[in-house]
Backbone bond lengths (Angstrom), bond angles and torsions (degrees), N, CA, C in turn:
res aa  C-N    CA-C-N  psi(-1)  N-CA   C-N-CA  omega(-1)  CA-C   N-CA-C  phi
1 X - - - 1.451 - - 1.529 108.82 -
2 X 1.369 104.34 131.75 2.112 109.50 -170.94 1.818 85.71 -81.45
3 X 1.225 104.35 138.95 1.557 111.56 141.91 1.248 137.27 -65.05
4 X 1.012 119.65 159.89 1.242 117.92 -159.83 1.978 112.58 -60.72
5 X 1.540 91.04 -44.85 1.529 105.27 170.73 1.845 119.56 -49.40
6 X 0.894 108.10 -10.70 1.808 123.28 -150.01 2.021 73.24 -125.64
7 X 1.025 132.24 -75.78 1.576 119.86 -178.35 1.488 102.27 -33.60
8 X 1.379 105.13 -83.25 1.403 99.76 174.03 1.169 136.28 5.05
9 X 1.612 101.74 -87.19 1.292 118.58 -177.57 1.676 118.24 -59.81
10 X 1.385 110.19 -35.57 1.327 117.03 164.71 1.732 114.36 -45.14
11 X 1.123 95.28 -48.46 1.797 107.95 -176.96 1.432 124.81 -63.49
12 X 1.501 111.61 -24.44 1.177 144.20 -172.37 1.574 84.34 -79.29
13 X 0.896 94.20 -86.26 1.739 104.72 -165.03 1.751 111.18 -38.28
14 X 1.411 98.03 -54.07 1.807 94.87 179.51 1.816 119.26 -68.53
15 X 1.665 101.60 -11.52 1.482 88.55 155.93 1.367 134.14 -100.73
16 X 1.364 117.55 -16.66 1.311 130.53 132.41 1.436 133.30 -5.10
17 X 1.199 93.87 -74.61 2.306 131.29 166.80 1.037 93.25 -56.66
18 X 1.689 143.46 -55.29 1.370 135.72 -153.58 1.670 105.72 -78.58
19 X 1.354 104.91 -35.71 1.739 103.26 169.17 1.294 122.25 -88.43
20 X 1.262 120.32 3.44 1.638 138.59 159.62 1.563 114.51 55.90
21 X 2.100 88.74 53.33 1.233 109.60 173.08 1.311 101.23 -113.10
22 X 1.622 102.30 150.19 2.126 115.22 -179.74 1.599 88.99 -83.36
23 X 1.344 110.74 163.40 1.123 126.07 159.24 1.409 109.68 -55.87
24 X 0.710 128.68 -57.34 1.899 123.38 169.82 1.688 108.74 -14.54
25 X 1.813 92.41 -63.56 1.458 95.29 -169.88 1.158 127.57 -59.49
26 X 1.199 109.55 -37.29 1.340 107.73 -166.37 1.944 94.71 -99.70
27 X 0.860 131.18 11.84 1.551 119.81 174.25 1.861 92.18 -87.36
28 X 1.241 106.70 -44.49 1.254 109.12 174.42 1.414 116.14 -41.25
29 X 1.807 127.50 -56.47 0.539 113.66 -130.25 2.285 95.02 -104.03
30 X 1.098 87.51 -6.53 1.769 100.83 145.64 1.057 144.72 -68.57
31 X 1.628 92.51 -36.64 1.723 101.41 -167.85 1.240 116.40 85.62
32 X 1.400 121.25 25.73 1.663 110.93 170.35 1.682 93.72 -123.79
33 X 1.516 124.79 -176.41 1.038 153.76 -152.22 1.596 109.36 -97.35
34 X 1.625 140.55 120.68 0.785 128.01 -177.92 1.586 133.48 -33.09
35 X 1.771 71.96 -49.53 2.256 89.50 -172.01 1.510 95.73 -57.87
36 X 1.188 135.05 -35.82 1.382 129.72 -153.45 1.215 90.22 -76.27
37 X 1.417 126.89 -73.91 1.890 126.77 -177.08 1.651 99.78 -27.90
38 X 1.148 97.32 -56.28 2.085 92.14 -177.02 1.290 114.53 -63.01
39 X 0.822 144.27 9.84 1.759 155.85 -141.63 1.464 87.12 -140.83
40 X 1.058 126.12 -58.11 1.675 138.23 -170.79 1.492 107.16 -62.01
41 X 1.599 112.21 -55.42 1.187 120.93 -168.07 1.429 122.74 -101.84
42 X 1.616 130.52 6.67 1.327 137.81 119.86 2.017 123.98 -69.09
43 X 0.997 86.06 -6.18 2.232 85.37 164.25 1.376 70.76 94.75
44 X 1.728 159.42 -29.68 2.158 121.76 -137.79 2.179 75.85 -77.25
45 X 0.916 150.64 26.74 1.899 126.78 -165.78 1.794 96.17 -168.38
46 X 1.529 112.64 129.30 1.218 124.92 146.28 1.479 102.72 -60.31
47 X 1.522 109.07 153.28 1.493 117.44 163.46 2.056 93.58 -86.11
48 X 1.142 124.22 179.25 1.364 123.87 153.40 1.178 117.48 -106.41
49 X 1.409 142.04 159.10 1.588 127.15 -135.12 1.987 101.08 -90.67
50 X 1.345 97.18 -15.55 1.565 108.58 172.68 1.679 117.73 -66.64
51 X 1.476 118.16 -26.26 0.973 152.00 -153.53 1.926 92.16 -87.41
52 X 1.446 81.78 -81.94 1.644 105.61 177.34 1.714 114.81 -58.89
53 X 1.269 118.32 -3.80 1.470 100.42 174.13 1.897 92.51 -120.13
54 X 1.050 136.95 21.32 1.368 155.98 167.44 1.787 92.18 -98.47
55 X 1.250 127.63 -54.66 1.671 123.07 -170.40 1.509 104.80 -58.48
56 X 2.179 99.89 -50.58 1.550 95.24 179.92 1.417 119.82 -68.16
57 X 1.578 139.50 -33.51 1.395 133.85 169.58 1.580 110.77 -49.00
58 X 1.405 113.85 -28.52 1.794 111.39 -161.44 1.564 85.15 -95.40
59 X 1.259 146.07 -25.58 1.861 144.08 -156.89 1.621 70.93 -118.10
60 X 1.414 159.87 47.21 1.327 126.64 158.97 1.657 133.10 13.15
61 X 1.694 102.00 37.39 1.318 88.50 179.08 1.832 86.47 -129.56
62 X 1.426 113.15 172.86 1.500 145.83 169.62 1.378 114.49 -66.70
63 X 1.531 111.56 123.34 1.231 138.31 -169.40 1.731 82.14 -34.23
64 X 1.558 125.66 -70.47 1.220 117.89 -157.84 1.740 125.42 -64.49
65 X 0.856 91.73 6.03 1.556 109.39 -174.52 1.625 103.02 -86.39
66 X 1.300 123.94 -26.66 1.261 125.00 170.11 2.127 111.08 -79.24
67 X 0.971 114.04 10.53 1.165 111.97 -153.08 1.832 82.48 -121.57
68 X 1.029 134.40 2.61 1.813 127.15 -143.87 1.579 79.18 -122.06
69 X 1.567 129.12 81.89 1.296 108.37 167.59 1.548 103.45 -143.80
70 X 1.547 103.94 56.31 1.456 120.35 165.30 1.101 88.19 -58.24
71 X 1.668 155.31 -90.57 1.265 146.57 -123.38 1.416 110.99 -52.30
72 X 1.335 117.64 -10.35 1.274 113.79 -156.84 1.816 110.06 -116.81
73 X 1.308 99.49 9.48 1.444 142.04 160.95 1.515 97.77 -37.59
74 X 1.899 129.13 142.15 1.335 111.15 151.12 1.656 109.78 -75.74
75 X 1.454 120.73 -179.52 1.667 125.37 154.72 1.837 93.74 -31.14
76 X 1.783 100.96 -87.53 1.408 107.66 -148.54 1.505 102.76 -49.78
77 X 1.971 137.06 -16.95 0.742 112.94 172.01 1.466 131.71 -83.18
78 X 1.404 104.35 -17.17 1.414 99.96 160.26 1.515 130.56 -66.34
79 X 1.667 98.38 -59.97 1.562 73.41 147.06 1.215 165.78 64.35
80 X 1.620 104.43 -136.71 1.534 140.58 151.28 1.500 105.08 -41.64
81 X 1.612 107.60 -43.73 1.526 104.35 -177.03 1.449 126.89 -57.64
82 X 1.719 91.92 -62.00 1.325 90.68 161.20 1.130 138.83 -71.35
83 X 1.152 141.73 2.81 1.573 143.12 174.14 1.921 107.45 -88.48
84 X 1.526 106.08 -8.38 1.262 118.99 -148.79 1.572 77.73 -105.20
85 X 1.189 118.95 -55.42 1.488 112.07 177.79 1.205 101.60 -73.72
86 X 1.577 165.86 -40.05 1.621 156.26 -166.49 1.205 108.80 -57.33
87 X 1.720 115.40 -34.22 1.492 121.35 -163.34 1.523 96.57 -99.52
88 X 1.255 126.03 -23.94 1.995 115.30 166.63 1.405 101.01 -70.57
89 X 1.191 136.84 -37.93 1.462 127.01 -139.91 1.937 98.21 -100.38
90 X 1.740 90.74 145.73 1.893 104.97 179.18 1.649 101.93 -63.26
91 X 1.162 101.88 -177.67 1.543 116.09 -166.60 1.592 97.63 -77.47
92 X 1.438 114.12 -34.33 1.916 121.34 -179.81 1.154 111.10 -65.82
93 X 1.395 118.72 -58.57 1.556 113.04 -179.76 1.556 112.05 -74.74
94 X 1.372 124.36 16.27 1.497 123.13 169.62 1.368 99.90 -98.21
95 X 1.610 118.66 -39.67 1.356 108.16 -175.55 1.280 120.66 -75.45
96 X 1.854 128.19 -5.25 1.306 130.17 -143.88 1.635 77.93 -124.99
97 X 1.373 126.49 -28.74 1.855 122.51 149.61 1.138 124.73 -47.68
98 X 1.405 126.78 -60.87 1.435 148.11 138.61 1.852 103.36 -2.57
99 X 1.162 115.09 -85.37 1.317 114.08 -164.43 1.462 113.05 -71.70
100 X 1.483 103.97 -19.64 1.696 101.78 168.23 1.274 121.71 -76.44
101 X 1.146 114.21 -20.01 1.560 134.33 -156.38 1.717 85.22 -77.90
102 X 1.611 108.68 -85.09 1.562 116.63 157.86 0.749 145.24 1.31
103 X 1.611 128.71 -51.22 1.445 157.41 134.83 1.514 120.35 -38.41
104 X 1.229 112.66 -59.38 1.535 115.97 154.52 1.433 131.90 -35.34
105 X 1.523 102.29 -57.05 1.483 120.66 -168.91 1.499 110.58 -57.19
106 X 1.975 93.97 -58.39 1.476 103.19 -165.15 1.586 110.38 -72.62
């Protein structure tokens, strides 16, 4: 199981990749130090939150957008997830999951 720090940094990096900037560029374009961005984006370094809302202005995306790294979930941890939400949720919002779920699939 990745920690949260190691999600992170994973997340960092694949939005990074998605604007098809090197770490160079964009350390530049913060003002911090290459090794440190790599430090960030292998999980060994927290960014500091000054840091991290400097990554989202330079990636144009929302503080929370770094936080969205279900995909990177194992199977069994998803899972856990979902069984974790089936067993909180009423019998209505299972069936109104149900038909979304359905909709998706097919």
């Amino acid at each position: 199981m990745k920690t949260t720090k190691e999600l992170l940094g994973a997340r960092i990096k694949e939005l990074r990749k998605a604007r098809r900037l090197s770490q160079a560029q964009l350390s530049e374009k913060i003002n911090i130090e290459p090794k440190h961005l790599s430090r960030i984006e292998v999980g060994r370094g927290y960014p500091s939150l000054n840091t991290l809302e400097k990554i989202g202005k330079a990636l144009d995306v929302e503080m929370k957008d770094f936080f969205e790294f279900m995909h990177f979930v194992s199977d069994k941890e998803l899972n856990e997830n979902i069984n974790k939400l089936i067993r909180e949720t009423d019998k209505d919002k299972l069936r109104l999951a149900l038909k979304i779920l359905r909709a998706v699939i097919r």
